[in-house]
C-alpha positions in Angstrom: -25.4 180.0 -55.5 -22.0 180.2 -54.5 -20.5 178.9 -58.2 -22.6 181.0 -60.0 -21.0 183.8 -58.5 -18.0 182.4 -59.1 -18.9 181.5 -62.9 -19.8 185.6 -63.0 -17.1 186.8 -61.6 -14.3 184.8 -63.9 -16.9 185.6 -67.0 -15.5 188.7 -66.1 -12.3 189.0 -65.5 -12.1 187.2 -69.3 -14.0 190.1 -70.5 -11.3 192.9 -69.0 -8.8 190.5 -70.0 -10.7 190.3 -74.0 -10.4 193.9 -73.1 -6.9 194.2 -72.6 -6.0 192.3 -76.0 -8.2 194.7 -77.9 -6.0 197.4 -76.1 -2.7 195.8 -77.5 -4.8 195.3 -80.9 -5.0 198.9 -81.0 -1.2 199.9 -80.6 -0.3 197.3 -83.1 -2.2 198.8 -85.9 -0.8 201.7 -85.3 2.3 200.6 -85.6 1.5 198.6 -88.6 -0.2 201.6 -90.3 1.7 204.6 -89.6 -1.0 206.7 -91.6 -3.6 206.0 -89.6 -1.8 206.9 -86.0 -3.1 209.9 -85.7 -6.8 209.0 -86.0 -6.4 205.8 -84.0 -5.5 207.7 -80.8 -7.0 211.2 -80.5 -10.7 211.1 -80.0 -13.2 209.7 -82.9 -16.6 211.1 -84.2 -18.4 208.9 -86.6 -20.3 211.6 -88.0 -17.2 213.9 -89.1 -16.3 211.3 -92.2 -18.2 208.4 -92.8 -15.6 206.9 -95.1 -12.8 207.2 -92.0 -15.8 205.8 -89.5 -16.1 202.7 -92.2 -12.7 201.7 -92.5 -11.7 201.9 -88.4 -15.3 199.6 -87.7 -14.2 197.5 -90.2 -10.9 196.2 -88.2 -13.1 196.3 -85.1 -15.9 194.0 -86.5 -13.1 191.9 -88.1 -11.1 191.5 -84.6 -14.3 190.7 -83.3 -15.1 187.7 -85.7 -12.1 186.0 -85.2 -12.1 186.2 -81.2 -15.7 184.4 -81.4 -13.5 181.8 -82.6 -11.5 181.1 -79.3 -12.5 179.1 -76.0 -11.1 179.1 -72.7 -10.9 175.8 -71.6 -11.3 176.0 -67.4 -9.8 172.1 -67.0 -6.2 173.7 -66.8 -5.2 176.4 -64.3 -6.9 179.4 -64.5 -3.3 181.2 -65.2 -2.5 179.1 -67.5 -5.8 179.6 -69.3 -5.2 182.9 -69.5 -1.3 183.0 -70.5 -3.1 180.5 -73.4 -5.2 182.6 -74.6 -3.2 185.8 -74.9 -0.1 184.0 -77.1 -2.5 182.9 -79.6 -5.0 186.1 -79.7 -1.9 187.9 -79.5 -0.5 186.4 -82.3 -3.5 185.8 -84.5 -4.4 189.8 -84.1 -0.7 190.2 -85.6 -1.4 187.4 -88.4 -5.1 189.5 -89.1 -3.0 193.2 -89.2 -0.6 191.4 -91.8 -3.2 190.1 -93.6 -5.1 193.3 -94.3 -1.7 195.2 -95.4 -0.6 192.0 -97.5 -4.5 192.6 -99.4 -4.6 195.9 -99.5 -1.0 195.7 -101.1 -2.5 193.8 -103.7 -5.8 195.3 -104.2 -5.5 198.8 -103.4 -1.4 199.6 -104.7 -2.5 202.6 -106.5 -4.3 204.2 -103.6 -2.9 205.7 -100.1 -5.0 205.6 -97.2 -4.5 209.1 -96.2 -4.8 210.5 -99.7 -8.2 208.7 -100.6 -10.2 208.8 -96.5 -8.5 211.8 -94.9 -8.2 214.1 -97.9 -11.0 212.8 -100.6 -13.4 210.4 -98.1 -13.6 208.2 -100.7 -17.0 205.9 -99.9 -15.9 203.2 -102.7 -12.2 203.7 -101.2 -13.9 202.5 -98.1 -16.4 200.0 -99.1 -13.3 198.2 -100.4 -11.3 198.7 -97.6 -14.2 197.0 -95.2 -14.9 194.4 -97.6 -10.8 192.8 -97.7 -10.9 193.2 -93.6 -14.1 191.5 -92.9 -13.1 188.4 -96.0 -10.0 188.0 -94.2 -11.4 188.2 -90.3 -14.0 185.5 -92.0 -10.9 183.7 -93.6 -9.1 183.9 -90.3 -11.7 182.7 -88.2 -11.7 179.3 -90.4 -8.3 178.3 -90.3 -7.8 179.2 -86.7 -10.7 176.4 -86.5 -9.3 174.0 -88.3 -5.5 174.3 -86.8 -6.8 173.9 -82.9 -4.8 175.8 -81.2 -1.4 174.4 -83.2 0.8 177.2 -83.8 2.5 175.6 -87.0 -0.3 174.4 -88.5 -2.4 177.7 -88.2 0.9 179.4 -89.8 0.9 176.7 -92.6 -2.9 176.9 -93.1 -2.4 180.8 -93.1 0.0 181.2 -95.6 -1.8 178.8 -98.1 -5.2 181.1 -97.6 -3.6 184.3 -98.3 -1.9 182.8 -101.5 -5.3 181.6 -102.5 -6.8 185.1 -101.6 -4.4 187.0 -103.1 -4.4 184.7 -106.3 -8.9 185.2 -106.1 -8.9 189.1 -105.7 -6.6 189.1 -109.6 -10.1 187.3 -111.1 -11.9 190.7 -110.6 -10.9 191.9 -113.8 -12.3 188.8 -115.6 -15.6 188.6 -113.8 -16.5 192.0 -113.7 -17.2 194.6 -116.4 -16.1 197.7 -114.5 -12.9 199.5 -114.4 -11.6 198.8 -111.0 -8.7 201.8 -110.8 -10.5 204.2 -112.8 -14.3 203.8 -110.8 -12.3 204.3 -107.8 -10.7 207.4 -108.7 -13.9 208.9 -109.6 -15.3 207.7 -105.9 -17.8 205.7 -107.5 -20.0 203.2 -105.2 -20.7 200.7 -108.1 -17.3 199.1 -108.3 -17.1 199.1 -103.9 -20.9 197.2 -104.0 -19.8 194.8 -106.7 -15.9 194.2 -105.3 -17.8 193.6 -101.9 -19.7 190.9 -103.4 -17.0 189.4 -105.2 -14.5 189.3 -102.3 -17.2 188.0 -99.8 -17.7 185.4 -102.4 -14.1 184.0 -102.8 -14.1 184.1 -99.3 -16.9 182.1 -98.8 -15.6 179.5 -101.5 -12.3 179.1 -99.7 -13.7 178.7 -96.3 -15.9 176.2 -97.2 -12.7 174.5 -99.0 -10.6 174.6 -95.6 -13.8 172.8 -93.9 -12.6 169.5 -92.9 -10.6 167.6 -90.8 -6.4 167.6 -91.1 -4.9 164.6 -90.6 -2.0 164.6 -93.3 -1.3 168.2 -94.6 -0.3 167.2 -98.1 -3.7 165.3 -99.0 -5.7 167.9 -97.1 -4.1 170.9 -99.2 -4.8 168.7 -102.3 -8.5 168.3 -101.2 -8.3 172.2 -100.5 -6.8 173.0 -104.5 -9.4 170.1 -106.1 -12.5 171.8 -104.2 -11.7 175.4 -105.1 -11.0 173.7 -108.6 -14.4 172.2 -108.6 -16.1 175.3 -107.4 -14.5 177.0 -110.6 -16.7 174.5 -112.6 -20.0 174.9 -110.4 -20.0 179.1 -110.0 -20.7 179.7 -113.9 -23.5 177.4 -113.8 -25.2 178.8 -110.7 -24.2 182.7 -112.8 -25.8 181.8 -115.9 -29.0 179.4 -114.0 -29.5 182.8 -111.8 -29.7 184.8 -115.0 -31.8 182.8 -116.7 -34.6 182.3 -114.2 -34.4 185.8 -113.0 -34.5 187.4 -116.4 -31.4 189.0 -115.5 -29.9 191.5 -118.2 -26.6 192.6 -118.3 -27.1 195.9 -119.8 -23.8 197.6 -119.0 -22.5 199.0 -122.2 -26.0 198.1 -124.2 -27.3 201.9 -126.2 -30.0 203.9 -124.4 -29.9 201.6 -121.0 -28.8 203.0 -117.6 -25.9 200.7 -117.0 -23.2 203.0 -117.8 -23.7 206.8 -118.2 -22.7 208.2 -121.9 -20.7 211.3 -120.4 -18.4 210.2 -117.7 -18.4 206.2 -118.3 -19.1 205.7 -114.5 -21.5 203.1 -113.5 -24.7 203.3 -112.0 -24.9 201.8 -108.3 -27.3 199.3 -109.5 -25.2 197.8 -111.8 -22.5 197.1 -109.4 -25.3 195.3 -107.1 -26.3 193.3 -109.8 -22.4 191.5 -110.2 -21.7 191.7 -106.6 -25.2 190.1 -105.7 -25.1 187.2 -108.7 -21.6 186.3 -107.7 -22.1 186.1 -104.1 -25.6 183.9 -104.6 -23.7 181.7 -107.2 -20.6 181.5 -104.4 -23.0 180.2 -101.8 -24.9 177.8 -103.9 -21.8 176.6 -104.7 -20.9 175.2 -101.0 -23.6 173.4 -100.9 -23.0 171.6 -103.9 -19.0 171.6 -103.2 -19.4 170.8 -99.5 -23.1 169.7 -98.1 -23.2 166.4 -100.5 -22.6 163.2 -98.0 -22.7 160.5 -100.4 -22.2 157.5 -97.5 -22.6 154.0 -98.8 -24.6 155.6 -102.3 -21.5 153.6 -103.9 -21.0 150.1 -103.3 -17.8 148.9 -102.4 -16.1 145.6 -104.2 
């Protein structure tokens, strides 16, 4: 009885402790995004803007994916457990913070958090915003897996996901139909749904590429390239297979359909379900074919 009060009460003291990094979390995105520092620390009300409420849960449910990721191991001291755990939460919340402005540099360049939440609560503006925290929370999550605690290897396995990322979010404009810049400006959900799918995707592929043991870095970031390269091959198969036995049309700019409205050009929400939902199927039938093949002894060996 005894140890499982003990077992309760160190269960916890990690939890204040979780607490306390989520506290540090906070003042570091503040300081990482000045625009925001004003509605990071006075009081919050979800119901005010519902653009603002998604982007500040999306940081939270992403900081909260990668800490399911850590373990406190109880066969050290119980100190150094802790002091442990806070350097690498510590610094992997700082590697997550970069992350999302290194993204949103990318993706969102044209666009100013204050201008498009605070002023316009732009949903799409959003939508996107959530999307690139939560991919790279998911990303995160992986390589901190994979590195096992190493603090070179996680930075090494970090920087090669965010150039693979970054390189995956310039494909949007060859997968999708829809005007990425312009749909944004008008606030329009279609392009958030179908960039949501698309990121998730990517992130999904590269995940599942970074899904292995690492013995020698410079044959595991060839197997890395070759998978992501071989998912390349498999995705359009799965897109056009999908299609085809779901009688899936593509009706965006086709006369008299609802795809794309004659007056303004902006697309219907539907639309941008359709490409987010066909690539995100096609990204995850793809891992299995990429990643969930064991072919054992199916060759013999000479």
């Amino acid at each position: 009885m005894n140890e499982l009060f003990d077992k309760l009460i160190l269960r916890i003291v990690f939890t204040l402790f979780l607490c306390g990094i989520l506290f540090i979390y906070k003042y570091a995105h503040s300081f990482l995004y000045p625009s925001s520092r004003t509605q990071i620390f006075k009081r919050f009300f979800p119901s005010k803007n519902s653009s603002d409420t998604i982007h500040l849960f999306s940081r939270l449910i992403g900081i909260g994916i990668i800490f399911s990721e850590f373990y406190f191991t109880m066969s050290d001291k119980f100190y150094l457990t802790l002091i442990d755990f806070f350097i690498h939460a510590t610094l992997v919340s700082f590697i997550y913070l970069i992350s999302i402005y290194i993204i949103e540099s990318i993706v969102l360049y044209n666009f100013e958090y204050h201008d498009e939440i605070i002023k316009r609560k732009n949903m799409s503006y959003a939508l996107i915003s959530f999307a690139n925290a939560t991919a790279v929370a998911y990303i995160i999550k992986g390589v901190s897996s994979v590195s096992k605690s190493s603090v070179i290897i996680l930075l090494f396995l970090w920087l090669l996901a965010m150039v693979l990322l970054g390189f995956s979010t310039k494909t949007y404009s060859l997968i999708s139909k829809l005007s990425f810049n312009r749909l944004l400006v008008q606030k329009n959900l279609a392009v958030g749904i179908s960039y949501l799918g698309f990121i998730w995707g990517w992130t999904i592929i590269i995940n599942s590429a970074f899904d292995h043991e690492l013995e020698n870095i410079k044959w595991y970031t060839i197997y890395v390239i070759l998978k992501i390269l071989l998912a390349l091959i498999i995705i359009p198969i799965f897109k056009i297979g999908l299609a085809f036995i779901f009688k899936l049309q593509d009706d965006f700019n086709s006369p008299g359909k609802e795809g794309v409205s004659n007056e303004d050009g902006s697309a219907e929400i539907g639309y941008g379900v359709f490409e987010g939902s066909i690539f995100f199927t096609a990204c995850y039938l793809t891992t299995v074919i990429t990643g969930n093949i064991n072919f054992g002894n199916f060759y013999p060996t000479f």
